[in-house]
N, C-alpha and C positions, 0 to 999 in steps of 0.2 A: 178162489177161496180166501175168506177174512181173519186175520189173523187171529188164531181164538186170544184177546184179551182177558174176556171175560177170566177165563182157565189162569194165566200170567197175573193176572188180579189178585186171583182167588188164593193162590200158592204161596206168591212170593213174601208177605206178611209172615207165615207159618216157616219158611227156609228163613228167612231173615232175623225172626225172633229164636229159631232153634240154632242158627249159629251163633246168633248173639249172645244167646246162653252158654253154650260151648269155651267161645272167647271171656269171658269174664270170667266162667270157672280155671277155666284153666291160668289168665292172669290173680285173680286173689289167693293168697294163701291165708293163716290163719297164723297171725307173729306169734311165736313162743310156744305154738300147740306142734308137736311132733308127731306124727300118725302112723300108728304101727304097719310093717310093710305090708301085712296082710290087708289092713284099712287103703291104703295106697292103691294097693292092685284094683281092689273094688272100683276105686274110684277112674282108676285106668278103664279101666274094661265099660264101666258107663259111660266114660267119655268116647269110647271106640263106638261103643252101640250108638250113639246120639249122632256122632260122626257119620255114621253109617244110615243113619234113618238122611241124616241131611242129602247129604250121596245121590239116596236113593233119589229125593225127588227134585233133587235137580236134576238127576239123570230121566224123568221121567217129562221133567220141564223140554230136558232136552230134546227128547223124541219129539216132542209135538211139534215142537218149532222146525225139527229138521221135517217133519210130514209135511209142513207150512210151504218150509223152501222147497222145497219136491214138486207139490203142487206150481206153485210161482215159477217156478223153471220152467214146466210144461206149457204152464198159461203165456210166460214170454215167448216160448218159442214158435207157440200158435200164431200169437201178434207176428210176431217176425216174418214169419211164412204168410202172412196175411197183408201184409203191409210191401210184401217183394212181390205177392203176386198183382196188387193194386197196381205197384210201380212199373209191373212188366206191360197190364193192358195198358196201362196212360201211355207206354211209351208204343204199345201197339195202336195206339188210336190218333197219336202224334204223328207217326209213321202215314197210316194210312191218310190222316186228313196234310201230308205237307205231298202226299203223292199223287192225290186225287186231283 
C-alpha cells in the first residue's frame, strides 16, 4: 500500500497555518491596551478550542500513517518469508545438483 501523500498534502497546509496562527496570537500582545479578565478568558478558551481542532487532525494525520506502517510491516514480512523460502529451494537445489 502507497503511502496516501495525496491526504499529507492535503492536511498539512491547514495544521500548519492553524498552528501558525495559534503561535503568533499567542506571541503578539497589544502594548498599553489591558484586557479585562473576563476578555482574557475569552481569549484563552479560543486559543484552547484552536489548540484542540490542531490536535485533532494531527491526531487524525496520525492514524493514517500508523494504518501505513501496519500495512508495510505485513508487506515486509511477506517479502521476508518469500525471500527465506527462495533461499531454502536454492539451497535445496544446490544440494541436490552438488549430490547428483
Amino acid at each position: 500500500m502507497a503511502i496516501p501523500w495525496l491526504k499529507l498534502v492535503k492536511y498539512a497546509p491547514s495544521v500548519l497555518s492553524l498552528t501558525s496562527d495559534i503561535l503568533q496570537r499567542s506571541r503578539s500582545r497589544k502594548n498599553g491596551e489591558e484586557k479585562s479578565l473576563e476578555a482574557r478568558i475569552d481569549v484563552l478558551e479560543k486559543n484552547g478550542r484552536e489548540q484542540a481542532k490542531a490536535l485533532h487532525a494531527m491526531a487524525e494525520q496520525m492514524e493514517g500513517m500508523m494504518a501505513v506502517i501496519a500495512r508495510l510491516r505485513r508487506l515486509l514480512l511477506g517479502a521476508f518469508l518469500m525471500a527465506g523460502g527462495a533461499l531454502l529451494l536454492a539451497a535445496i537445489g544446490w544440494v541436490i545438483i552438488i549430490s547428483g
